[in-house]
C-alpha positions as CSV (number, residue, x, y, z in Angstrom):
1,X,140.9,-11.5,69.8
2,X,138.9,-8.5,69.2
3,X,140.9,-6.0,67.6
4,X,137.9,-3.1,66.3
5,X,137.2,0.0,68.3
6,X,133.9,-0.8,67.7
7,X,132.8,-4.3,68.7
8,X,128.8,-5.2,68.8
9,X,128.6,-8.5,70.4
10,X,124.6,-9.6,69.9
11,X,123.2,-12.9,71.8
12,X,119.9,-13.9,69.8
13,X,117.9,-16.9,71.6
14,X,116.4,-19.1,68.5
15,X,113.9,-21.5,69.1
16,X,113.0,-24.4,66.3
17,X,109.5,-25.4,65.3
18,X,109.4,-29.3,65.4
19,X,107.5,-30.4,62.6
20,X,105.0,-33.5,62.7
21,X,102.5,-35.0,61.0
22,X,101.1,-37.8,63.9
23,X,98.3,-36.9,66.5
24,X,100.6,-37.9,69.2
25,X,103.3,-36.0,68.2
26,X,101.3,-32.7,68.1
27,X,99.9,-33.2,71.4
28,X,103.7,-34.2,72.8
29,X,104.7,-30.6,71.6
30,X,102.1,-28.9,73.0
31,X,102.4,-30.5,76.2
32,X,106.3,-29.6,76.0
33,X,105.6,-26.0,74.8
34,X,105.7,-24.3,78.4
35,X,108.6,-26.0,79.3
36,X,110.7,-25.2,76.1
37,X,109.6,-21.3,76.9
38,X,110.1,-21.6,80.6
39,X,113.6,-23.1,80.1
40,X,114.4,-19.9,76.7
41,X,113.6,-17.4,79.3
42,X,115.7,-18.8,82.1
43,X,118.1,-15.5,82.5
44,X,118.1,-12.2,81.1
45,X,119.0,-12.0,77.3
46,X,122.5,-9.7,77.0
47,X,123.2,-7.3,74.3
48,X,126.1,-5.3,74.4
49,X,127.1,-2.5,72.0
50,X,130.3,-1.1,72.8
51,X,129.3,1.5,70.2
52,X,131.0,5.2,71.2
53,X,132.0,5.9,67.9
54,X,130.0,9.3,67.6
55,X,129.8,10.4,71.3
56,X,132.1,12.9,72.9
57,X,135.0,12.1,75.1
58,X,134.1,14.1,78.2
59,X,136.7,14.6,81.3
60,X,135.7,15.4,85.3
61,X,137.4,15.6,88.4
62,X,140.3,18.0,90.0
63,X,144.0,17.5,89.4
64,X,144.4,14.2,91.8
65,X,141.4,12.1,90.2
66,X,140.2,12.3,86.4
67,X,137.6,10.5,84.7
68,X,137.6,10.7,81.3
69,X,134.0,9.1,79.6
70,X,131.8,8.6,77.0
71,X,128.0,7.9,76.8
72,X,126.1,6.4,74.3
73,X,122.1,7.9,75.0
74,X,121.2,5.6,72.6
75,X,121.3,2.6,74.6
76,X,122.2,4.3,78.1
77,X,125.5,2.7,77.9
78,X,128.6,4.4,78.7
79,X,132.7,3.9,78.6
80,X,134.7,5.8,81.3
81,X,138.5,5.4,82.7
82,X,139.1,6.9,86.1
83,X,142.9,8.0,87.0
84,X,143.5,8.8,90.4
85,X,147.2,10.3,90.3
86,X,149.0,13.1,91.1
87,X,150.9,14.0,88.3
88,X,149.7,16.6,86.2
89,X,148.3,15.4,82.5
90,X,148.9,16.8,79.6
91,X,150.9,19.5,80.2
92,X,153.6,19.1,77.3
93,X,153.5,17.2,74.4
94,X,154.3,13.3,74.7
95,X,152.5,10.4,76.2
96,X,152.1,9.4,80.0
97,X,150.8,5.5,80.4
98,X,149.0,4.5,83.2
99,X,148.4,0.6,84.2
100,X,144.8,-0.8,84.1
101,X,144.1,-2.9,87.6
102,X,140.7,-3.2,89.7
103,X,142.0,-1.3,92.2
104,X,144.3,1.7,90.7
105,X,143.7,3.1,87.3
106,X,140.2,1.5,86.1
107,X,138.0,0.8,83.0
108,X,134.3,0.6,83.2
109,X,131.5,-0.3,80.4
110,X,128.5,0.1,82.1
111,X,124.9,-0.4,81.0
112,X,121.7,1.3,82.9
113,X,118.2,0.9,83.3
114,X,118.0,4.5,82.2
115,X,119.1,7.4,80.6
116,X,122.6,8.8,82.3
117,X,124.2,11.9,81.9
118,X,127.7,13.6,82.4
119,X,126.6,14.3,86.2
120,X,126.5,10.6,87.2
121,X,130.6,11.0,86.7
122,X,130.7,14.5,87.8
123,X,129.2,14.3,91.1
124,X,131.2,13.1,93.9
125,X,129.2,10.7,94.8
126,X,127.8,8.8,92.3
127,X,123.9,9.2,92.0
128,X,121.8,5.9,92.9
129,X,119.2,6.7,89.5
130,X,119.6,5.2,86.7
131,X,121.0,2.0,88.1
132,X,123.2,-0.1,86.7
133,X,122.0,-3.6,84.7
134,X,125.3,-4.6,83.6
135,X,129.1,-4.1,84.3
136,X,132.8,-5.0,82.5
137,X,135.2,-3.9,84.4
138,X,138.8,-3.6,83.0
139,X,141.0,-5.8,84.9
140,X,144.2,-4.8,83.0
141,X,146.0,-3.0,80.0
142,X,147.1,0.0,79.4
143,X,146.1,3.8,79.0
144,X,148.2,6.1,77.1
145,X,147.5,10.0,77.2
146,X,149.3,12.1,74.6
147,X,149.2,15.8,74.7
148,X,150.2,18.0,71.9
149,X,151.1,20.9,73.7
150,X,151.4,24.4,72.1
151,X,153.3,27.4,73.9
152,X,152.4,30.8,72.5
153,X,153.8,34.5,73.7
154,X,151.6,36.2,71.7
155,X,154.4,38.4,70.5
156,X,154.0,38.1,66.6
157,X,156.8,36.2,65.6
158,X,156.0,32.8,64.4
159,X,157.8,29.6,65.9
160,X,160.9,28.1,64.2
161,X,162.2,25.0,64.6
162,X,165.4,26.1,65.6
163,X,168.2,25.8,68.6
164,X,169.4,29.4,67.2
165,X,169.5,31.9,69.5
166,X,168.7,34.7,67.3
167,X,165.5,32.8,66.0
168,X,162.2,32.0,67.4
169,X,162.5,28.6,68.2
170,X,164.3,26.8,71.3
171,X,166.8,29.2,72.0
172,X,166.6,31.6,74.9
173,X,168.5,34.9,73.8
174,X,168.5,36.1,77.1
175,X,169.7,33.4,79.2
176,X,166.3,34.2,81.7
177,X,165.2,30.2,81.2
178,X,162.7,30.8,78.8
179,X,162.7,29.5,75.2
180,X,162.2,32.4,72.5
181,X,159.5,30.6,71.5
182,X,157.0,31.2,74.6
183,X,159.0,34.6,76.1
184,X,156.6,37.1,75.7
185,X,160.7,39.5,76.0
186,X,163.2,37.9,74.1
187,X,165.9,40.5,75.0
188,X,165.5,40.6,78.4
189,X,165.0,44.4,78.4
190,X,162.1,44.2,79.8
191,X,160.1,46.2,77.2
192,X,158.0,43.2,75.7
193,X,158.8,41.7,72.5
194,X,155.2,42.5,70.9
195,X,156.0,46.4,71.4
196,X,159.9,46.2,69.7
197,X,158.9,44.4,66.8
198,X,156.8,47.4,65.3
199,X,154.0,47.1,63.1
200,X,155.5,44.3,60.4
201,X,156.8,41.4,62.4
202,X,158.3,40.3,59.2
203,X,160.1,43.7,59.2
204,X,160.8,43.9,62.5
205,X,162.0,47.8,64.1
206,X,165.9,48.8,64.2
207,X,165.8,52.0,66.0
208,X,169.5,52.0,65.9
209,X,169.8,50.6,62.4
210,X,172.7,48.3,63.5
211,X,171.2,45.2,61.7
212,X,169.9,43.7,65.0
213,X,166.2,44.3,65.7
214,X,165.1,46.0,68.7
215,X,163.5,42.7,70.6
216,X,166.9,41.6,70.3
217,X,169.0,44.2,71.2
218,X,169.9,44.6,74.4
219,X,170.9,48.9,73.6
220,X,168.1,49.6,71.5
221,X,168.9,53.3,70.4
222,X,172.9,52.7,70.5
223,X,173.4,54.8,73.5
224,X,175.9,52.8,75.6
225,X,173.2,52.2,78.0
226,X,171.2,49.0,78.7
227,X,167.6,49.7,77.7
228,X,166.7,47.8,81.1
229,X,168.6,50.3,82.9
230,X,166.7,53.4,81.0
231,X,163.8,52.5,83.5
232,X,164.2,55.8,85.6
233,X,161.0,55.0,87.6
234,X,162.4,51.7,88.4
235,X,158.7,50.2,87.7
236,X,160.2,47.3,85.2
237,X,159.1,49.0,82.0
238,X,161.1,51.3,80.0
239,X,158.9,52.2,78.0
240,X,157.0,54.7,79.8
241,X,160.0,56.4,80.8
242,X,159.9,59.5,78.9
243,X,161.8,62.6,79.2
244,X,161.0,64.9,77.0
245,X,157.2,65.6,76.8
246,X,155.6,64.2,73.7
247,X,158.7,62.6,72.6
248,X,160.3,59.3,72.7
249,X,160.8,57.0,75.0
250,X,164.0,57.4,77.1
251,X,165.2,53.8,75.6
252,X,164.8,54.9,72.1
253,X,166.4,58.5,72.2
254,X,169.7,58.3,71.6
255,X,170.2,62.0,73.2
256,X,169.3,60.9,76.5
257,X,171.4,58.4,78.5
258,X,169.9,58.6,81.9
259,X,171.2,55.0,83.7
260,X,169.8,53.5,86.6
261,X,171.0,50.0,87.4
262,X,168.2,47.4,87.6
263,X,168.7,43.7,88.3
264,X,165.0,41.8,87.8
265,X,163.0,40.9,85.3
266,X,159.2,42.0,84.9
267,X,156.9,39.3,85.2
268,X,156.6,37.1,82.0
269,X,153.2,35.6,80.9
270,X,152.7,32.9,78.1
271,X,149.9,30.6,77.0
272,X,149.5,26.8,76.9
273,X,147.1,24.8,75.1
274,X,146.7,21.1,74.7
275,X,145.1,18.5,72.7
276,X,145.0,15.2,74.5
277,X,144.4,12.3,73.1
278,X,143.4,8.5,75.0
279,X,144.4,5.0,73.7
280,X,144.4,1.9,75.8
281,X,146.1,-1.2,74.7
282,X,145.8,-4.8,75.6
283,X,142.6,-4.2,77.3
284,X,140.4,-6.9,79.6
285,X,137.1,-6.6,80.0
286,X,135.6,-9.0,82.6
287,X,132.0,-9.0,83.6
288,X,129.8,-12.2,85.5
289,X,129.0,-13.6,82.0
290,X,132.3,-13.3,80.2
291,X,135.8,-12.1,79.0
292,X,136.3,-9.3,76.4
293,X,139.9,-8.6,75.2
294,X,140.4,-5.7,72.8
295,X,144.1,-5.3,71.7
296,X,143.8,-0.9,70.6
297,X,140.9,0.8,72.0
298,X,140.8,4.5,70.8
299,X,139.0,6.0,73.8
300,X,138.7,9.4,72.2
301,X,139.9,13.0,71.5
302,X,140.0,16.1,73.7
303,X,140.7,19.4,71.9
304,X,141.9,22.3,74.3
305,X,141.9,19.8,77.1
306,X,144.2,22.5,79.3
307,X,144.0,26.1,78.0
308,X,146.1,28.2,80.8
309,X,147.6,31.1,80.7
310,X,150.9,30.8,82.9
311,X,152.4,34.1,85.1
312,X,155.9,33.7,86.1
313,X,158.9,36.0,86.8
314,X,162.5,34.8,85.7
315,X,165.2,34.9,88.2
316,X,167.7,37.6,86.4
């Protein structure tokens, strides 16, 4: 069993010199020279690298069919592993498997008479140049694709561990189905965490100096009214509510205690980014010639392989 992410497999024909020292003997080889070469150069001589330690994993295809591969220009070889599925991939951190078959998920090493490029996988139908001299195709194992997913808000506040509800971690203050973590409002007041927090997140603003900072409190300036129901324009943002010209915001004063009553939520955006990651176990390589078997193939690394930026509005 081959168990090296890098395997170089050469085949080396040798042919011996037969030493005499008798007339007939030399003649004999002579006359059996042609043969002896005829019979070395019966087929064509295989070399196969399997050498993709220094290319770059490389992904194509729309949410219902990747292909993830890797060519070596080198020796116009490549590695490539097609998923037709519909689930989506790496979307949160963990690992989704996928069997290996000739007919569902799918391995390829393929060599070629020429140079190929990312297009050959790209395309949607493959191009007929270069054209392929040799072919193992994977007829089982196993591909495993983990994602380490990070969430961002953008609001300033670094992520804790935590299942507090007061920190920035797993909790979800507001109860809107969002973890702290990646709501961009913490408080569900719907004057974004990024703006209450001030100019030192570390020393985050306490307009009403209660001990509970304005992204989390829900009556910012101590009023008795909600600072989601200071929204007099009813546009889902307190914040530019302001009575008195040139002065606060109607949320922040606590002179003013205009109430509307407002039941939604603004629309929250966060960011995801992952890093995926592509491992196939117990892999079987089979071509006309042969049978490879390579127990932990590292297929490669994708950094940023998903970098969205996700709009949604809570139900309140």
């Amino acid at each position: 069993m081959i168990n090296t992410p890098i395997l170089k497999k050469y085949v080396t024909l040798y042919c011996c010199l037969i030493q005499d020292h008798t007339y007939m003997r030399k003649h004999l080889f002579i006359f059996l020279l042609p043969i002896l070469f005829q019979g070395c150069n019966d087929g064509d001589l295989i070399v196969t690298n399997f050498d993709f330690e220094d290319a770059q994993l490389q992904r194509c295809g729309d949410i219902t069919n990747s292909v993830f591969f890797k060519i070596n220009p080198q020796v116009n070889e490549s590695i490539s592993l097609n998923i037709p599925t519909t689930q989506e991939l790496f979307t949160e951190t963990g690992t989704q498997t996928f069997n290996l078959s000739t007919t569902g998920s799918i391995v390829n090493y393929r060599g070629f008479d020429d140079s190929v490029t990312s297009s050959y996988f790209c395309n949607p139908i493959p191009p007929t140049s270069p054209a392929v001299v040799l072919e193992y195709i994977g007829t089982s194992g196993e591909a495993r694709l983990i994602s380490e997913t990070t969430l961002d808000d953008f609001d300033g506040i670094d992520f804790v561990n935590s299942d507090e509800l007061s920190q920035e971690g797993f909790g979800d203050f507001d109860g809107d189905g969002i973890p702290n973590y990646h709501d961009f409002d913490d408080d569900g007041d719907n004057v974004v965490t990024s703006q209450e927090i001030g100019d030192d997140p570390l020393n985050p603003r306490d307009t009403d100096l209660d001990g509970v900072p304005d992204y989390l409190d829900t009556d910012d300036d101590n009023d008795g009214v909600l600072t989601i129901n200071e929204d007099i324009d009813q546009n889902l943002n307190p914040a530019d509510d302001i009575a008195t010209p040139g002065g606060l915001p109607n949320y922040l004063d606590p002179n003013l205690a205009i109430s509307v009553t407002i039941e939604a939520y603004k629309e929250h955006v966060y960011n995801t980014t992952s890093d995926g990651t592509i491992i196939i176990d117990n892999l079987v390589l089979v071509s006309t010639q042969e049978q490879i078997i390579i127990e932990t193939y590292t297929l490669g690394v994708i950094e940023q392989i998903r970098n969205e930026t996700i709009t949604l509005t809570p139900e309140f």
